[in-house]
N, C-alpha and C positions, 0 to 999 in steps of 0.2 A: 710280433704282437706285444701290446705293452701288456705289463703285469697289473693282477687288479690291485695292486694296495699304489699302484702309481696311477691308474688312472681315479682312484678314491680320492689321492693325495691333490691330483689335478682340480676335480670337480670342486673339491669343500674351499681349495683357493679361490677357484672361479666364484662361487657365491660368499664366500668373504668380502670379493671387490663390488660384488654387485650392490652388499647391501653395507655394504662399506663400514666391516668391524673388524675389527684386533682378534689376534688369539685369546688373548687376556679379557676381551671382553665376554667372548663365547662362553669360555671358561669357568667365569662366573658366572654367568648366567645357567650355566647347564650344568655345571658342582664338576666337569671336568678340570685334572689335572693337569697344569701346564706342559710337564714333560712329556705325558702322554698324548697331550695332542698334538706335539710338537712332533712327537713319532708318526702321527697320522699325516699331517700337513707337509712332512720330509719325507716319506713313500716308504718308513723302514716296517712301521707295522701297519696293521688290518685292522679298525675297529669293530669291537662286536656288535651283532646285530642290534641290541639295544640301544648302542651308542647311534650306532647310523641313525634310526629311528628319533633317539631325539634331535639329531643333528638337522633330518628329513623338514620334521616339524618346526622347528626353530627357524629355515628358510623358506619355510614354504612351500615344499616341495615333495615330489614321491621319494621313495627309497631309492628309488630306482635312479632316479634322474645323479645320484651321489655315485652309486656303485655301479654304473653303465657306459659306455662311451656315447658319447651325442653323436646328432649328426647336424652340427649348426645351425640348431634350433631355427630354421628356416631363415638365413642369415640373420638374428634379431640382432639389434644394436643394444649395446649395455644398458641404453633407460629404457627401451622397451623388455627389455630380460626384468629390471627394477620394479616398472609396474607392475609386472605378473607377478613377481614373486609379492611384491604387496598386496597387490590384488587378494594372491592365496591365504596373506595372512593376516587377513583382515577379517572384522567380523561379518557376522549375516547380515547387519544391519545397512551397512558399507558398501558389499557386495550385492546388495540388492541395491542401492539407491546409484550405483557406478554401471548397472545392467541396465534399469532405466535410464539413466541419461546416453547413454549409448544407444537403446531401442530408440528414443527421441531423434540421437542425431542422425539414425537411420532416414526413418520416416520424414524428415524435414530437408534431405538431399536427395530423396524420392520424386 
């Protein structure tokens, strides 16, 4: 079984590429330090829950989904992984006008 600070170290990779940023960019943006995330991102430590947490919200996603092993997200391909994760972090505003055009293109292949 893989260890969790290796499957952490996997997941925060995986949405680095999705949403295609740098360490350095995270970094700044979320007042984390370089070296320690580099410990995160290289499987030697475990972020604390706080950290997950903002890490969670910065991609868009649950906690859970950082600190869990997947199960191939029902095979998605990387821009369909992209949209949700935009999707997620996007406003109400967004999210609601992305829900109706989607109800539309329901009802109009009906």
């Amino acid at each position: 079984m893989i260890e969790n600070k290796e499957v952490m170290a996997r997941n925060i990779r995986h949405y680095m590429q999705i949403k295609n940023v740098s360490a350095a960019e995270i970094c700044k943006e979320l007042g984390f330090r370089q070296n320690t995330f580099s410990c995160w991102i290289n499987a030697k430590y475990y972020p604390r829950i706080d950290k997950i947490e903002q890490m969670a919200n910065y991609f868009g996603i649950s906690k859970s989904a950082l600190v869990e092993e997947s199960v191939d997200d029902f095979d998605l391909s990387d821009s369909e992984r992209k949209m949700i994760i935009e999707f997620r972090s996007s406003d109400a505003v967004t999210r609601d006008a992305i829900k109706r055009l989607l109800s539309y293109s329901k009802r109009s292949q009906s």
